[in-house]
C-alpha positions as CSV (number, residue, x, y, z in Angstrom):
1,X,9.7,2.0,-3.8
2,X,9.0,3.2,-7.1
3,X,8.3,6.7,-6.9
4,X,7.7,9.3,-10.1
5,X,6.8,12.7,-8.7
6,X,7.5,13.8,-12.6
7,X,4.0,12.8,-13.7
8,X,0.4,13.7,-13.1
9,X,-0.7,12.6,-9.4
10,X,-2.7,9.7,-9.6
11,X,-5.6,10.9,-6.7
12,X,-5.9,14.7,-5.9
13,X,-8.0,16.1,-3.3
14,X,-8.4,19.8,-3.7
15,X,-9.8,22.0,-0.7
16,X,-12.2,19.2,0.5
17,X,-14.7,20.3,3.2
18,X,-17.9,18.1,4.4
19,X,-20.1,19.1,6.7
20,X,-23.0,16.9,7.5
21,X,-25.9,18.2,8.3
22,X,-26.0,18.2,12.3
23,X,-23.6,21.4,11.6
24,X,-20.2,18.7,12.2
25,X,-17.3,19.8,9.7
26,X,-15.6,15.9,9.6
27,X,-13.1,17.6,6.6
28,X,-11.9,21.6,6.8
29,X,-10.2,22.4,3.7
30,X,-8.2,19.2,3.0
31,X,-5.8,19.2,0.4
32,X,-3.2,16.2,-0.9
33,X,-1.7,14.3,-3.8
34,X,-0.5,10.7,-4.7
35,X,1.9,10.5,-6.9
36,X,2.6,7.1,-9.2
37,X,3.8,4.4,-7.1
38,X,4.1,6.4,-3.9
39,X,2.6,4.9,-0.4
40,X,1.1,7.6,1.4
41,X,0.2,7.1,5.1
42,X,-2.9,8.9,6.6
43,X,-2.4,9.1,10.5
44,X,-4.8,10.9,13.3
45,X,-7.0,9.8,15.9
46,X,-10.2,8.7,16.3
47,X,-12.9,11.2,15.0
48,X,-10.2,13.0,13.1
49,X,-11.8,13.2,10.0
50,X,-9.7,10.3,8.4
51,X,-12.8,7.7,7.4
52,X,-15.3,10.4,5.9
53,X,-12.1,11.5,3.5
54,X,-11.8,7.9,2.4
55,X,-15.4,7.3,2.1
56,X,-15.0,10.4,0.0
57,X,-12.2,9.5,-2.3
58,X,-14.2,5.8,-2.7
59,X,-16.7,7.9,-4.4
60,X,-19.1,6.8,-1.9
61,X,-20.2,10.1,0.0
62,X,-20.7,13.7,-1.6
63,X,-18.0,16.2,-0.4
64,X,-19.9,19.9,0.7
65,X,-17.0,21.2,-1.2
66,X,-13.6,20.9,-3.3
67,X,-12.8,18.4,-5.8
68,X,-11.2,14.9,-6.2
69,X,-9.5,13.5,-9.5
70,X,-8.5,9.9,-9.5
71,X,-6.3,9.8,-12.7
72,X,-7.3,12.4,-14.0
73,X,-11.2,12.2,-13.5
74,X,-13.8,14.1,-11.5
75,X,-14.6,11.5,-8.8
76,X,-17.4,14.1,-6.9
77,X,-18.9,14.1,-11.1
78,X,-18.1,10.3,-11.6
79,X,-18.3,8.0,-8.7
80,X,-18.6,5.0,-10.2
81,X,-15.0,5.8,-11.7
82,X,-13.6,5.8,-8.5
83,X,-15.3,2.2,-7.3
84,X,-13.8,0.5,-10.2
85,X,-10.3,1.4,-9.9
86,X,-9.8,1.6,-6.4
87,X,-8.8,-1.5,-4.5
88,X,-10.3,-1.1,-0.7
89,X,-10.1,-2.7,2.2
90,X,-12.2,-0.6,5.1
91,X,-11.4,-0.8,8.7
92,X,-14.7,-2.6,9.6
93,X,-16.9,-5.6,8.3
94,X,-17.1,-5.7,5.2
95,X,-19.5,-7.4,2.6
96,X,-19.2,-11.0,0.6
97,X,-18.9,-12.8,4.2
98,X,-21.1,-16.3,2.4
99,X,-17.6,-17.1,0.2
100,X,-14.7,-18.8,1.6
101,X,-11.1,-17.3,1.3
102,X,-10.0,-18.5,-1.2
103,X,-13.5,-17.3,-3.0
104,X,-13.0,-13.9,-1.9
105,X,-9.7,-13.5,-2.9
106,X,-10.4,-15.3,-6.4
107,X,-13.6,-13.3,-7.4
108,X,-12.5,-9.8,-6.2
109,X,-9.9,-10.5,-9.2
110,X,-12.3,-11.3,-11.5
111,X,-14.5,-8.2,-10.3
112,X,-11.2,-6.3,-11.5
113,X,-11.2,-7.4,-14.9
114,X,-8.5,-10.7,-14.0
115,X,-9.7,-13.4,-16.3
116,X,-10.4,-16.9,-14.3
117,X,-6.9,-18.8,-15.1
118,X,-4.9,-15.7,-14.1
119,X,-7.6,-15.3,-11.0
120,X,-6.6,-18.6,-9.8
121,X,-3.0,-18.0,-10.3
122,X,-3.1,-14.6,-8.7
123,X,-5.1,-16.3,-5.5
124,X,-3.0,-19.5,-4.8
125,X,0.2,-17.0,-5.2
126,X,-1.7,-14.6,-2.4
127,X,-2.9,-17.6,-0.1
128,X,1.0,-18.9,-0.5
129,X,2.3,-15.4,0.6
130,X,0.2,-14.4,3.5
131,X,0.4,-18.1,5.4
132,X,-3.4,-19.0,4.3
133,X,-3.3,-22.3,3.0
134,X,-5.1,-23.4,6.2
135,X,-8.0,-21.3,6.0
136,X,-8.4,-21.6,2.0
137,X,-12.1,-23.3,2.9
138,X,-12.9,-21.2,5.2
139,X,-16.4,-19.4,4.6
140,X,-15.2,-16.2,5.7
141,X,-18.2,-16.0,8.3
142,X,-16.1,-18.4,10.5
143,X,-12.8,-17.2,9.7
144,X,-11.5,-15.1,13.2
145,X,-10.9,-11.4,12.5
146,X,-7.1,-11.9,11.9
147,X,-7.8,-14.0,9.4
148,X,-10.5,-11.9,7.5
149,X,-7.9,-8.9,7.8
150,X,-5.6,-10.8,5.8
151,X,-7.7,-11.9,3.2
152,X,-9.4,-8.2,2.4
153,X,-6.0,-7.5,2.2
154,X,-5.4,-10.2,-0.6
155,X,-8.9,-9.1,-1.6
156,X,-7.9,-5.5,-2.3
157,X,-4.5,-6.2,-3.9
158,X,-5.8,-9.9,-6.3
159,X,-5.6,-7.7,-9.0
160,X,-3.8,-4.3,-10.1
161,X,-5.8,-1.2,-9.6
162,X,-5.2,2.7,-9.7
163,X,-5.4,3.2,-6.5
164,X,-5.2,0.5,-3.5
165,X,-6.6,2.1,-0.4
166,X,-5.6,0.0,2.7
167,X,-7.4,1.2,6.4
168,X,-6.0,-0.4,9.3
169,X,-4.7,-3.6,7.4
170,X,-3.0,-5.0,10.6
171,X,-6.3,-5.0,12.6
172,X,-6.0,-8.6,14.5
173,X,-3.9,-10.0,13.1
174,X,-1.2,-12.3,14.8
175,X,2.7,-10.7,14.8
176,X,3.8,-13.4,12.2
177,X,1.1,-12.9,9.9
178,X,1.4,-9.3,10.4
179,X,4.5,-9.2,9.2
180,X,4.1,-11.2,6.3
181,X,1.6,-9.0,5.2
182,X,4.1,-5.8,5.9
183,X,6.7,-7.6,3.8
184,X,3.4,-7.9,1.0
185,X,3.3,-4.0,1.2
186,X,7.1,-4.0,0.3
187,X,6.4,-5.6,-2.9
188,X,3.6,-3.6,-3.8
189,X,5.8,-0.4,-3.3
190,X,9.0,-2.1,-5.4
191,X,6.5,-2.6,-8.0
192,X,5.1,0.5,-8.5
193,X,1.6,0.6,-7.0
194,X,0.2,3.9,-5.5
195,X,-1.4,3.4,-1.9
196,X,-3.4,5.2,0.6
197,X,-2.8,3.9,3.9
198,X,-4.7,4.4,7.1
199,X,-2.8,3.0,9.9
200,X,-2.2,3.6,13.7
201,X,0.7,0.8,13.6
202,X,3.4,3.5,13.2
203,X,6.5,1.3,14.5
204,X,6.0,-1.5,11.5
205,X,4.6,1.2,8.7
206,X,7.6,3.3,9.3
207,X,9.5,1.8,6.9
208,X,7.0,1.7,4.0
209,X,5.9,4.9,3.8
210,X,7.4,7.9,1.3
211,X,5.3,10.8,2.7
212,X,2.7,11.2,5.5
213,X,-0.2,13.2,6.6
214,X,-1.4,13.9,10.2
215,X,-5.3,14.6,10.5
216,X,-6.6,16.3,13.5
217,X,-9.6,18.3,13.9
218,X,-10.3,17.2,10.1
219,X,-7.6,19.1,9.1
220,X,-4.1,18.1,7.7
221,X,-1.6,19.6,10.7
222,X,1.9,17.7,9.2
223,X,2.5,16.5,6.4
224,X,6.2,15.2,4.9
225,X,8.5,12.4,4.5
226,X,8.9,10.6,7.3
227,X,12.8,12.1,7.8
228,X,11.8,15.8,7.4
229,X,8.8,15.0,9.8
230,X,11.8,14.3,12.5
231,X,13.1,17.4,13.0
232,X,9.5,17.8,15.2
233,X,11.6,15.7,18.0
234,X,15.1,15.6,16.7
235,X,17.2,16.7,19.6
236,X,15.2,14.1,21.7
237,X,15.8,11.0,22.6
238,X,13.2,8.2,23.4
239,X,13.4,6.4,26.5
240,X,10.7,3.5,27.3
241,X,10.2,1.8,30.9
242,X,9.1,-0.6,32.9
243,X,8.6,-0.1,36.8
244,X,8.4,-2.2,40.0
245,X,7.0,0.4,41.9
246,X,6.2,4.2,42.4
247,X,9.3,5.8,40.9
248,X,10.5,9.9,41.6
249,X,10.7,10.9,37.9
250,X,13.8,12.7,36.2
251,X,12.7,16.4,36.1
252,X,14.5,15.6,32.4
253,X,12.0,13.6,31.1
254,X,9.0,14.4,29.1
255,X,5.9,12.3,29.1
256,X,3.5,11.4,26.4
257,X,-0.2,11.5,27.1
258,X,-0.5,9.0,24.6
259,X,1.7,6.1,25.4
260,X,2.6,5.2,29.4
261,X,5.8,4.2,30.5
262,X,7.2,6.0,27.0
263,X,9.1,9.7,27.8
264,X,11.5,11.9,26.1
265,X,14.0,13.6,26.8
266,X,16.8,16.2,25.3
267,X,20.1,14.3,24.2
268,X,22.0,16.7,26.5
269,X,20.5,15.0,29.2
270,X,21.6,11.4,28.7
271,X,24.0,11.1,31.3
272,X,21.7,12.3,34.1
273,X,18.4,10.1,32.9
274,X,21.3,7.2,32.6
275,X,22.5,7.7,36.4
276,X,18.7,8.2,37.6
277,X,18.3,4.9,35.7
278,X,21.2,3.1,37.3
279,X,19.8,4.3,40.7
280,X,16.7,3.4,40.3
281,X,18.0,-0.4,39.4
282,X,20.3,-0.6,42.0
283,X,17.0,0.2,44.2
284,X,15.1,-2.8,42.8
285,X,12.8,-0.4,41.4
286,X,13.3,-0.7,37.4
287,X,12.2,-4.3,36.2
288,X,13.5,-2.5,32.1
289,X,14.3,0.2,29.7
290,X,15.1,0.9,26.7
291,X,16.5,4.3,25.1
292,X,16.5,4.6,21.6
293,X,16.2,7.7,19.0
294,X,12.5,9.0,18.3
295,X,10.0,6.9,15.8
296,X,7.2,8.6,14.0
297,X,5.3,7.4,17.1
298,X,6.8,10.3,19.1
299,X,6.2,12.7,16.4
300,X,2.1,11.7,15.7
301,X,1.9,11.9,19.5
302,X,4.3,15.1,19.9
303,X,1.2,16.9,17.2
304,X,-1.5,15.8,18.0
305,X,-1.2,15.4,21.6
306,X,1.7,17.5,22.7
307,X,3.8,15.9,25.2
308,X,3.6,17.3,29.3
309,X,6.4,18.2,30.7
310,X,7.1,16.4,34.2
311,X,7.9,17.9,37.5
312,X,10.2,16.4,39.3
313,X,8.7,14.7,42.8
314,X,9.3,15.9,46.2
């Protein structure tokens, strides 16, 4: 990825609170920058403020306070600045559903300024890349939600932009499609373009992303590259399972509210979680497992629902 920290940020958000009107703070003091051809992920829960930020940086709802610049310009000031160099695609249903696929994708380039020849280029390449050849024709109406992930996706990225922000891009859509479109998000990060993503698909974004923020509470509780971010659960190891039956846990083990049948554990433990294992095989009582080190899975879930720790059963 193509990543120049040694010029001005391309989007800054600067103390950014909103409170609505019911007395609900969605956003408590955020602050973050973007940084030429850097992909950014945006992680939390549900409710955890993420949505109301990017509606915010879209230009599209009025912070209560702070300040956002997209290259340099007021977006709170100039809204209309940001919904002309932002490429979007939002988590939900979005608009232009009477076009087929191949429409969408072609006039959202246009709408960027892409004149028609290079708008049919850029489209065929885009329907070539993500596996829709198929469903060119199809109004996107019909299309299943898999395939209207995909192309908002090709939507968002038809032509270049200042800004490409990307929620939940993997939404339904099937594993080899998915990864296609992962592989997608490569290029646009070898090539230089600075993206926003939302995503709670931590295992395949891991290996996009430069720097991450964690949201909770509508405030930002981590943020770093994904290696510094590590050190949150880097004397653990990860061990994943799948039982036959009611099982005596390891007293070693540490489970994650978030993810059942997923524990972890400290590495000085290994050889006693590997017997326990080996005992609980021999007993016909562990169909798998897997131990492997700790993904940014295990650190989203060890801050913003700390792990329990397990006591060991009588």
């Amino acid at each position: 990825m193509i990543l120049n920290t040694g010029t001005p940020p391309v989007l800054s958000v600067s103390d950014l609170v909103k409170r609505y009107r019911t007395g609900t703070v969605a956003n408590d003091g955020i602050s973050f920058s973007l940084h030429p051809g850097e992909i950014y992920g945006l992680l939390g829960p549900n409710g955890a403020g993420k949505t109301t930020l990017v509606r915010q940086v879209l230009g599209v709802l009025r912070p209560t306070a702070g300040t956002i610049t997209l290259a340099g310009r007021d977006v709170v000031a100039d809204p209309g600045f940001a919904r002309k160099n932002v490429g979007f695609l939002p988590q939900g249903q979005f608009d232009l559903l009477t076009l087929r696929v191949g429409e969408l994708i072609e006039f959202s380039a246009r709408l960027r300024g892409m004149d028609p020849r290079s708008a049919r280029v850029r489209r065929d390449e885009l329907i070539g890349q993500l596996d829709l050849g198929q469903f060119a024709s199809t109004s996107m109406h019909a299309a299943s939600g898999g395939v209207r992930r995909l192309a908002g996706f090709a939507a968002a990225i038809a032509a270049p932009a200042r800004l490409l922000v990307l929620d939940e891009p993997t939404n339904d859509v099937d594993p080899i499609r998915r990864q296609l479109l992962w592989n997608s998000m490569g290029e646009l990060g070898e090539q230089g373009a600075t993206v926003l993503l939302v995503t709670h698909n931590l295992a395949e974004a891991e290996r996009f992303i430069d720097r991450l923020a964690i949201i909770d509470g509508g405030k930002i509780v981590r943020e770093g590259t994904p290696g510094s971010l590590r050190s949150l659960v880097t004397d653990k190891l990860r061990l994943e399972t799948a039982f036959r039956g009611d099982v005596s846990l390891h007293p070693a083990l540490i489970a994650e509210s978030m993810a059942p049948g997923r524990y972890l554990f400290e590495q000085r433990d290994l050889s006693a979680v590997s017997a326990w294992l080996s005992a609980a095989r021999e007993a016909g009582l562990l169909a798998d497992f897997r131990i492997g080190p700790p993904t940014l899975d295990d650190i989203y879930a060890a801050v913003v629902a700390p792990p329990r720790e397990l006591e060991a059963a009588s």
